[in-house]
N, C-alpha and C positions, 0 to 999 in steps of 0.2 A: 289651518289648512282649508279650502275654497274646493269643495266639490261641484264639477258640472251637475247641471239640474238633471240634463238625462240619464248621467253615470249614478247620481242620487237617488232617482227612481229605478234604476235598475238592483240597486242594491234593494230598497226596498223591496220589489217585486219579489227578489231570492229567500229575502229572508222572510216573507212572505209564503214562498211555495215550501221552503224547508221545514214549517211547519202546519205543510199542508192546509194551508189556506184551499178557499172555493173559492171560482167565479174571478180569476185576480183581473182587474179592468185597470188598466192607466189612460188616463185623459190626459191630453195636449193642453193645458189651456193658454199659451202665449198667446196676446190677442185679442184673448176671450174675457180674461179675468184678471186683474188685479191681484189677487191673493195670493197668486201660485202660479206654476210652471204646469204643474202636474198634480194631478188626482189621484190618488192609486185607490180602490176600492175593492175588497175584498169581501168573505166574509165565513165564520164558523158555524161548527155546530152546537158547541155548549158556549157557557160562559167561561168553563175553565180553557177553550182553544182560543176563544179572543182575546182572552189575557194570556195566552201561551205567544200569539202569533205578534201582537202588539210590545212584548218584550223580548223577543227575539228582531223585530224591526228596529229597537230603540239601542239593541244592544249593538246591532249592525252598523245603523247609523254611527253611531258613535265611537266605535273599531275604526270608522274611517274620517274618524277625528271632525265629524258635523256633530253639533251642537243642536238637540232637540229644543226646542220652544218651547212645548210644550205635550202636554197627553188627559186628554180630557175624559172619564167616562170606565174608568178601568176599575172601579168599586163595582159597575152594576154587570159591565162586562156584556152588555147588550147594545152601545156602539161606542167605541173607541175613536177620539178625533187623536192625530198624533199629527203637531206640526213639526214640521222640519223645514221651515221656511220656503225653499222652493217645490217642497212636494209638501202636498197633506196628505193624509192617509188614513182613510174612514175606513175600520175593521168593524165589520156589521156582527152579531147574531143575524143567524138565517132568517129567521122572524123579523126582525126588524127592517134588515135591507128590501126583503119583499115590500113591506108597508110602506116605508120611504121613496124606495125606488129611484133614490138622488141620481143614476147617473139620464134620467130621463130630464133634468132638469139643466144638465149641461151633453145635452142632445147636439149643439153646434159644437162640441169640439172635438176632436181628431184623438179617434184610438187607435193607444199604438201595438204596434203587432210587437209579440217578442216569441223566440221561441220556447 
């Protein structure tokens, strides 16, 4: 089953705020970038809510029959890469997303509002 990119980033977004994620950013990048559609960027407070919120995204994703690529990072639990082919979805530690600051890095792409 073939989910649209924006319907796929929304799903992440939810499963995302369901467990209370911080900060949830989605980036546009058609366009922009080759890798992806969308960025969604979030981020926790311990290591036990990035592996809460990165397994509740993965579990979502795949309730709606997408196929994760992959998930990178969920041992240290201080930044989570989770592909999902047209979205990626970088689940920070609050410490880390500070020091990175990745969405300053795709600065040219269109954020999207959601409510």
């Amino acid at each position: 089953m073939t989910v649209a990119p924006e319907k796929l980033m929304r799903i992440v977004v939810a499963a995302a705020e369901d467990k209370k994620a911080h900060d949830i950013i989605a980036l546009h990048l058609t366009g922009i970038s080759l890798v992806a559609d969308y960025f969604v960027i979030c981020h926790g407070n311990s290591d036990t809510q990035v592996q809460a919120i990165t397994t509740e995204i993965r579990k979502q994703a795949e309730a709606s029959g997408v196929r994760v690529r992959g998930i990178e990072g969920m041992d240290s639990g201080r930044w989570v890469l989770v592909d999902i082919g047209d979205v990626v979805v970088h689940v920070f530690h609050r410490e880390e997303r500070e020091y990175y600051n990745i969405e300053r890095l795709w600065s040219d792409a269109k954020v999207v509002e959601f409510a």
